[in-house]
C-alpha positions in Angstrom: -42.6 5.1 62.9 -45.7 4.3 60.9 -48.8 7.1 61.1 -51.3 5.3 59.1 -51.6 2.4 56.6 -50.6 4.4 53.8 -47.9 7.0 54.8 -45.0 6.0 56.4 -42.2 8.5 57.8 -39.7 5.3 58.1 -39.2 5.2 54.4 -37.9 9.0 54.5 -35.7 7.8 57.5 -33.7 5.0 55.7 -33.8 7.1 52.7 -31.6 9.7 54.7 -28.9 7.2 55.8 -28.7 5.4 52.2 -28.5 8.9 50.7 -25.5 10.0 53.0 -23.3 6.6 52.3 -24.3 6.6 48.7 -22.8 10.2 48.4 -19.4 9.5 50.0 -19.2 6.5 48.0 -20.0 8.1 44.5 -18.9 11.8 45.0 -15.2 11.2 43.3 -16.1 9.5 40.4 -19.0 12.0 40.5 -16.6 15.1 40.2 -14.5 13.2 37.2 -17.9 12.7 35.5 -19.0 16.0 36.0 -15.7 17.4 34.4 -15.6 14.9 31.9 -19.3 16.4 30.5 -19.0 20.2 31.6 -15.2 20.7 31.3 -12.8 20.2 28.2 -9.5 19.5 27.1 -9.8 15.7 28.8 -8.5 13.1 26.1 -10.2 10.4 28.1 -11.5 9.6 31.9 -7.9 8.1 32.8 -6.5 11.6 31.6 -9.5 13.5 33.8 -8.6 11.7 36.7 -4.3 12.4 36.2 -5.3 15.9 35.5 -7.4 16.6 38.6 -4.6 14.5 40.7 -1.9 16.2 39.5 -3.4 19.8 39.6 -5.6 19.2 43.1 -4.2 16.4 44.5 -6.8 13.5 46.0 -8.5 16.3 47.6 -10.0 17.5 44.1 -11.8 14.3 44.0 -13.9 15.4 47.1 -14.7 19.0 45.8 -17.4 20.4 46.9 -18.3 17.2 48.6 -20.0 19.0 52.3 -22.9 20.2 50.2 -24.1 17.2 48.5 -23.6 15.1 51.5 -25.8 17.4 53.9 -28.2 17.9 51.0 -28.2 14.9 48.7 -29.1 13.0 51.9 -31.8 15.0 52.4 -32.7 15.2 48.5 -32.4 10.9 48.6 -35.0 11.0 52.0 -37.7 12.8 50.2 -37.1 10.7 46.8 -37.7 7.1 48.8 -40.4 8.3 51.1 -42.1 9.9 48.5 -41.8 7.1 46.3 -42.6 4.5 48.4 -45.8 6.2 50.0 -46.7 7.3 46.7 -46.8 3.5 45.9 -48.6 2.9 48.4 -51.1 5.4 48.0 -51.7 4.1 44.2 -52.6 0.4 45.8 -54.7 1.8 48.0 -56.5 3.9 45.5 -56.4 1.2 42.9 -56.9 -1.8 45.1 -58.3 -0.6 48.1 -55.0 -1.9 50.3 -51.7 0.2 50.3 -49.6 -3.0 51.4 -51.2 -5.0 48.0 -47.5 -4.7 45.4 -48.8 -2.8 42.5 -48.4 -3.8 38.4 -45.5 -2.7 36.4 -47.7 0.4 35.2 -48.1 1.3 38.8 -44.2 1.1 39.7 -44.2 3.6 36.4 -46.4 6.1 37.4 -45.1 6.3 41.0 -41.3 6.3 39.7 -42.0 9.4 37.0 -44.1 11.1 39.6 -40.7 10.7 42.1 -38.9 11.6 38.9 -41.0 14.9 38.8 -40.8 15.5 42.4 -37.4 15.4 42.5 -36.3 18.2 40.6 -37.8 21.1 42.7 -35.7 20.3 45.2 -32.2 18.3 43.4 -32.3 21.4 40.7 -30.4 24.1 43.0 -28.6 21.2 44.8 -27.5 19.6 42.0 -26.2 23.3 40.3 -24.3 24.1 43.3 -22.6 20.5 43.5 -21.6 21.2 39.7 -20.5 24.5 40.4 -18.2 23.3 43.2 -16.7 21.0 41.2 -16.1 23.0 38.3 -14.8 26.1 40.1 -11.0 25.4 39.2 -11.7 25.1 35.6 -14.4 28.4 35.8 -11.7 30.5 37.4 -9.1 29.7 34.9 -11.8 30.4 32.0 -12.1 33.7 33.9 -8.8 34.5 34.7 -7.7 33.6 30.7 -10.9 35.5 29.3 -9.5 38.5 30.8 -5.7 38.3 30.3 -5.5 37.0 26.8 -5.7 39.8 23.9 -8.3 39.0 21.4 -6.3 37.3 18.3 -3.6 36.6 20.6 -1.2 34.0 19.5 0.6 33.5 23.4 0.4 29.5 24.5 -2.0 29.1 27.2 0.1 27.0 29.4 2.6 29.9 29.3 0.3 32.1 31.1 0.0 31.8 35.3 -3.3 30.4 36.2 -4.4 31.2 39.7 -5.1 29.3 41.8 -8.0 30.5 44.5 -11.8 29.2 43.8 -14.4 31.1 43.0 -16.5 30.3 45.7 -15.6 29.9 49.2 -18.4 27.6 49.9 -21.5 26.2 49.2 -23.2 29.3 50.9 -21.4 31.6 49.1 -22.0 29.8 46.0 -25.5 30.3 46.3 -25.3 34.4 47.4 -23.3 34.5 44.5 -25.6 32.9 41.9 -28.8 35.0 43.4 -26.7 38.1 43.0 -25.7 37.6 39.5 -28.6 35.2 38.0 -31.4 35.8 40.1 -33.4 32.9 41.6 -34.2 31.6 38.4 -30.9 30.9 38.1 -30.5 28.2 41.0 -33.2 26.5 38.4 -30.8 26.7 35.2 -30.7 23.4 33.9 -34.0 22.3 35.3 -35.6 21.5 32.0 -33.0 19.1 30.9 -32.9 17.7 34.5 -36.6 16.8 33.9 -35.7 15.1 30.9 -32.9 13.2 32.7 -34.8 11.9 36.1 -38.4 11.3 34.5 -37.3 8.3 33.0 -34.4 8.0 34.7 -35.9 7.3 38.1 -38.5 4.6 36.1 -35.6 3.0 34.6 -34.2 3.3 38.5 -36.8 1.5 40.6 -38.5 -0.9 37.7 -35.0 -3.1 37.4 -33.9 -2.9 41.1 -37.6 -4.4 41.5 -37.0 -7.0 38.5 -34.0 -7.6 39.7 -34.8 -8.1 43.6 -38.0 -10.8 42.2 -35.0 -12.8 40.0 -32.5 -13.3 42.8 -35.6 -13.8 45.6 -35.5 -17.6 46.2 -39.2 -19.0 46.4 -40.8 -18.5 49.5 -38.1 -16.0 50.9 -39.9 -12.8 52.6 -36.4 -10.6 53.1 -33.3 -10.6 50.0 -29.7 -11.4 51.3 -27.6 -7.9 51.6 -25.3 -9.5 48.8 -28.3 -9.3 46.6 -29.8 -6.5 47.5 -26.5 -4.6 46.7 -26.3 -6.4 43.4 -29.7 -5.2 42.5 -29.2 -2.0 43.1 -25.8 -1.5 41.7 -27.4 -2.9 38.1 -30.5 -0.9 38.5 -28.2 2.4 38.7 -26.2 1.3 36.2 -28.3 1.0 33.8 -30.6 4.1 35.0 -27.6 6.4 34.9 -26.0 5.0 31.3 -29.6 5.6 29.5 -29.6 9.2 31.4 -26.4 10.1 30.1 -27.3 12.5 27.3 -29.8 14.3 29.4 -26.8 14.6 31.8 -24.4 16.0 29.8 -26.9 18.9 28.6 -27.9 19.5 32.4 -24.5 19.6 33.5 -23.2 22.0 30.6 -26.2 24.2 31.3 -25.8 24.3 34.9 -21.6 24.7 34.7 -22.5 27.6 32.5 -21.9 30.5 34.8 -23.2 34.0 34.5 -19.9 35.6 33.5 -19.2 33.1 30.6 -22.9 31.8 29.1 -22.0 29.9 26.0 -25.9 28.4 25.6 -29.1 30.3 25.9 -31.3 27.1 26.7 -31.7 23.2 26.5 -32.2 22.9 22.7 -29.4 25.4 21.8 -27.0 23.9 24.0 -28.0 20.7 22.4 -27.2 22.2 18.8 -24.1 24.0 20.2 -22.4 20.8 21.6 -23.8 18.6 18.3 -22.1 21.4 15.8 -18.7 21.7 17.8 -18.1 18.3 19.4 -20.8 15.8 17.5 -23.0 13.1 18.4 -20.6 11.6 20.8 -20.4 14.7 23.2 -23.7 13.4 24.3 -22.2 10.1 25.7 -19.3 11.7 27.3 -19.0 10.2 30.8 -21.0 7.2 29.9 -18.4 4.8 31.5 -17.9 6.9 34.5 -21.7 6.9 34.6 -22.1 2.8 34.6 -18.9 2.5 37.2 -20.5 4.8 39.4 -23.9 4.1 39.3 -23.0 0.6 40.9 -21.4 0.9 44.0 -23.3 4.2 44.6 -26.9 2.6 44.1 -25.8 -0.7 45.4 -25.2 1.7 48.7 -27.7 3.4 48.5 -30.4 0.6 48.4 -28.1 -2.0 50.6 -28.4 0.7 53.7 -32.1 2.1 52.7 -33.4 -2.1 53.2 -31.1 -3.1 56.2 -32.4 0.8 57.4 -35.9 0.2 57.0 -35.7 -3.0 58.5 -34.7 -2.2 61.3 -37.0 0.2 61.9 -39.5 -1.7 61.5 -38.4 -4.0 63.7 -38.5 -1.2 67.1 
């Protein structure tokens, strides 16, 4: 598995498997999060999740849920193998030995650059995840946008919403979006995404390291799975709460379909949501954020070590 003493492919490899459990554990509370921030009319997360039960049944929860897990697995392989290779090639640059663990500066510089990285390719994924989840509430926008008079006094739970999706899957999600925004827009949101996984993936990897050095017993090479799990599920935690407000403007600007633009970029939609819903829009999903960010990290890193590992050990 290992080419040379600085670039490993094994890292990409246990990056694919922790990616692939990480998403079926996180996608549900994923879609509430994502309608929570994007979506309206929810008087709380409880009331999200009744809502989506009672209109979708359980199936609503996994919406859109075959895209992200062929492609988030993917996404999470390039994120720890270039991560950990780019840490490596930073020791060996620095120190002259790619197995010598770098400084805390070093774990910075590696995280941001994954941070960085990551959005070329987790952009369009990420959009068409949010548009799959979001596709009941876009077709009801639509189908109300062009049935309801302008002025018109008529209740809106008096008029018949249908109820077909906008998108028959993920690939036609895509066609669609080339067809009506162009490639550019399989990037919408991409600015505020920067802003979200820059620090976001720093504030990711620098406590799960804290963590894993504060629960490593002297003299003990490997971490029990139990803490390795616990690591991780704090290190998301805390990386997705701090991310939130970047997250709510990426996910409005990326729910934002052609049809139905509301914000023409990352500071208006900022100034938008501020003016119509305050200061506390930004924080919206905050909760779901730190209760998903645990068991879906904890996952994710739990079956990227006990991965790598054993890869290591053929």
């Amino acid at each position: 598995m290992q080419t040379s003493q600085s670039f490993q492919v094994d890292d990409f490899l246990a990056g694919f498997i922790g990616g692939g459990c990480s998403v079926v554990v996180g996608h549900p509370l994923d879609t509430v999060k994502t309608r929570l921030q994007a979506g309206s009319g929810y008087r709380s997360c409880l009331h999200c999740v009744l809502t989506i039960y009672r209109k979708e049944t359980v199936m609503g929860f996994f919406k859109g849920m075959s895209f992200p897990l062929a492609s988030i697995t993917f996404c999470n392989s390039v994120i720890f193998g270039f991560f950990s290779n780019t840490q490596r090639l930073i020791s060996r640059y620095r120190y002259g030995d790619g197995r010598r663990p770098g400084n805390m500066a070093d774990l910075a510089a590696a995280s941001m650059l994954t941070g960085l990285m990551s959005v070329s390719i987790a952009a369009p994924i990420d959009l068409v995840k949010i548009r799959l989840q979001m596709q009941t509430v876009l077709a009801e926008n639509l189908h109300l946008a062009g049935n309801v008079p302008t002025g018109s006094n008529i209740p809106m739970r008096s008029i018949a919403v249908p109820t077909q999706s906008l998108y028959r899957g993920p690939l036609h999600c895509i066609s669609s979006i080339l067809q009506t925004e162009g490639l550019q827009g399989l990037y919408r949101g991409a600015g505020a995404m920067v802003l979200r996984d820059v620090p976001g993936y720093m504030l990711y990897f620098i406590p799960y390291t804290v963590f894993c050095d504060l629960l490593r017993p002297d003299g003990t090479p490997d971490l029990h799975p139990g803490s390795v799990m616990l690591a991780g599920g704090l290190a998301g935690s805390i990386s997705w709460v701090t991310a939130t407000p970047a997250d709510v403007v990426k996910s409005r600007l990326q729910a934002d379909a052609h049809r139905q633009r509301k914000y023409k970029g990352i500071i208006h939609c900022i100034l938008s949501s501020y003016r119509t819903e305050g200061a506390q829009v930004f924080f919206r999903g905050w909760t779901v954020n730190a209760v998903r960010g645990f068991p879906m990290s904890g996952t994710m890193f739990l079956m990227y070590e006990l991965s790598l590992q054993f890869f290591r050990s053929l």
